[in-house]
DOTI-94006 format. One line per 2 residues: their letters; for each residue x, y, z of C-alpha. Coordinates in nm, 2 decimals, always signed. Layout:
# residues N
a = X Y Z  ...
# end
This chain:
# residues 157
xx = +12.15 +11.10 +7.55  +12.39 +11.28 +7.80
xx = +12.54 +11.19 +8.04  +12.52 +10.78 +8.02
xx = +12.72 +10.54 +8.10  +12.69 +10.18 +8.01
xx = +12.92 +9.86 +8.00  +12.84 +9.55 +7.77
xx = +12.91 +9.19 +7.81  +12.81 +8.90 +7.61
xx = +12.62 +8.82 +7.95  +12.59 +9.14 +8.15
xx = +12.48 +9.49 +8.06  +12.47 +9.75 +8.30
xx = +12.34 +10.14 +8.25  +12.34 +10.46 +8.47
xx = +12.22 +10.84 +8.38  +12.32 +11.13 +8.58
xx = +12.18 +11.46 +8.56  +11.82 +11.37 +8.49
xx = +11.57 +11.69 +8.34  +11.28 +11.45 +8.40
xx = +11.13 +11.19 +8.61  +11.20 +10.94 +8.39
xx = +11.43 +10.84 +8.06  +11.37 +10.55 +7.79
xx = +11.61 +10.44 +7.61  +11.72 +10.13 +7.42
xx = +12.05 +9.92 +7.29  +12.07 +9.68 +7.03
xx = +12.33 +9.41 +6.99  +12.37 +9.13 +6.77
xx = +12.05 +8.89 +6.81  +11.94 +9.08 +7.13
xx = +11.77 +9.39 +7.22  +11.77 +9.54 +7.58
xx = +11.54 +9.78 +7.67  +11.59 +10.00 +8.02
xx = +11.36 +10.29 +8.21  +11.59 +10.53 +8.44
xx = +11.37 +10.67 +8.66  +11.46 +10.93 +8.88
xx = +11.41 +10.89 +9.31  +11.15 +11.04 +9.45
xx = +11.27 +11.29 +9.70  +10.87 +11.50 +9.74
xx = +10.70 +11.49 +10.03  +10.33 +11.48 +10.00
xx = +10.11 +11.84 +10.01  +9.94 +11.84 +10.31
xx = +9.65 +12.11 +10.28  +9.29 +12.21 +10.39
xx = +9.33 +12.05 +10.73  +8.94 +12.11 +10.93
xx = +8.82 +12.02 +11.31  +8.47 +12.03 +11.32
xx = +8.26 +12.15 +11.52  +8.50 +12.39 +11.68
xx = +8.53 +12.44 +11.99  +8.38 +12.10 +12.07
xx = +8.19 +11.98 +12.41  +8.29 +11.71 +12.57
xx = +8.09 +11.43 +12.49  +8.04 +11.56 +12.14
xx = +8.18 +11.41 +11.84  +8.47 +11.59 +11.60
xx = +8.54 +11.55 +11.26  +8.90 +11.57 +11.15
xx = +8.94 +11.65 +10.76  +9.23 +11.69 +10.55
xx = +9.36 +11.68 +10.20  +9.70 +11.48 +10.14
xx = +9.84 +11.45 +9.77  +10.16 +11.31 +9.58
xx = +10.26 +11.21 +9.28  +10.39 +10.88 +9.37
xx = +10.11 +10.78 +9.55  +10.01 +10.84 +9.93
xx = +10.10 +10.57 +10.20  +9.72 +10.56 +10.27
xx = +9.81 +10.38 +10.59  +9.98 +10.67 +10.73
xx = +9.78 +10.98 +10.72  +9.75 +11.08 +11.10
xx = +9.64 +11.36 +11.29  +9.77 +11.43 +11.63
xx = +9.64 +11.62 +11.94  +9.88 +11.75 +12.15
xx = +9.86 +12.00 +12.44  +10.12 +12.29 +12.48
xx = +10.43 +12.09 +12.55  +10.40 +11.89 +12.18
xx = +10.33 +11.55 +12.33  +10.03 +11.36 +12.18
xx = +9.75 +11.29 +12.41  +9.56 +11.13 +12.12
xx = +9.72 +11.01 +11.75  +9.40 +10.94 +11.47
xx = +9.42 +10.74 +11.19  +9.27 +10.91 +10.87
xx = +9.08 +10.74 +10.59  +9.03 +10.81 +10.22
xx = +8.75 +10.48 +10.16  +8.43 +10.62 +10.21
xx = +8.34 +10.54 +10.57  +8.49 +10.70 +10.91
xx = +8.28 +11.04 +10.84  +8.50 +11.05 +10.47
xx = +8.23 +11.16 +10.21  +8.36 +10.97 +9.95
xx = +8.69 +10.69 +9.86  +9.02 +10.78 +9.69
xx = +8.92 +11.14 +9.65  +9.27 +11.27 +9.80
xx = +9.02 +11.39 +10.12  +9.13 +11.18 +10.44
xx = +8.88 +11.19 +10.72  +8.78 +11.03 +11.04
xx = +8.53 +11.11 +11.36  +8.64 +11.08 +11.77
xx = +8.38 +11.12 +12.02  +8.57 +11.37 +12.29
xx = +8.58 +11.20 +12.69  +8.30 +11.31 +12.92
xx = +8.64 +11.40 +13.15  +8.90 +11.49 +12.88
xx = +9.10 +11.82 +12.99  +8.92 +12.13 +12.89
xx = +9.15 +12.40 +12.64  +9.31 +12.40 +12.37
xx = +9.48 +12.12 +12.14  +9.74 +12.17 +11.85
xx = +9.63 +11.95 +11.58  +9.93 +11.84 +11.34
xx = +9.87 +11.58 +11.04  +10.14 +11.34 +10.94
xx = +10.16 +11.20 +10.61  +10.37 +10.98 +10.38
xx = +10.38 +10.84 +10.01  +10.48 +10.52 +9.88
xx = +10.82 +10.59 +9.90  +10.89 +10.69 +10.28
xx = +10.87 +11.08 +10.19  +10.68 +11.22 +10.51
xx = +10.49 +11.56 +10.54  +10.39 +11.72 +10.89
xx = +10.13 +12.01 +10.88  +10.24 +12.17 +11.23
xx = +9.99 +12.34 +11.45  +9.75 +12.32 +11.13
xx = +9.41 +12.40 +11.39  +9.37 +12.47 +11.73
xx = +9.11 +12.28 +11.89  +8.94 +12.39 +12.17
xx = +8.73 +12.15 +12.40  +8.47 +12.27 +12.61
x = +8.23 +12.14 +12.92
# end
């Protein structure tokens, strides 16, 4: 294996890899009457995909529900607590944040299929024109994704 370093104690063994080609390396020592076994796995550094972001219907009425959809993916798992979409008027500020789900209920079809949905009945008096919806995401490991300006929303009387 290249690029490993390792010290050995009678009551201390320590490892380190640099340079990884993969996610993850196995590998084992062997010393008299004991066997240590390590995994070196690389850090996770992706930010979760982001993709097929949907407001529907479009442009909606006031008084008339929306559906927000999107599709948020990663290898080392999605922070299923943090998929948010955000309405924001011209000057970027968020006039409402909505938590997305992926279990089945909140207007999502169906649980842990990587789809994260939810439904928000639009104010009889919330400002006509148009929103910027962004979606917000992160995985299990802190990495966060931001799908910027992904749909304009346009509310209507």
């Amino acid at each position: 294996i290249n690029d490993v370093s390792y010290n050995f104690t009678p009551h201390n063994f320590t490892a380190s890899k640099t340079g990884f080609a993969a996610n993850s390396t196995n590998f084992s020592v062997n010393a008299p009457f004991q066997t240590f076994s390590l995994v070196l796995a690389q850090a996770d550094n992706t930010s979760p995909v982001i993709s097929n972001v949907s407001a529907t219907p479009n442009p909606v009425r006031r008084g008339q529900y929306i559906t927000i959809k999107t599709k948020v993916t990663d290898d080392s798992g999605v922070n299923k607590s943090n998929v948010l979409a955000h309405f924001q008027k011209i000057d970027e500020k968020d006039a409402l944040l909505l938590k997305l789900y992926d279990d089945g209920t909140h207007g999502d079809s169906y649980k842990n299929d990587d789809f994260y949905t939810n439904k928000y009945l639009v104010s009889a008096n919330a400002p006509l024109g148009n929103y910027y919806l962004d979606v917000t995401a992160s995985d299990i490991n802190g990495n966060q994704a931001e799908a910027e300006n992904a749909v304009i929303i346009t509310v209507t009387s």
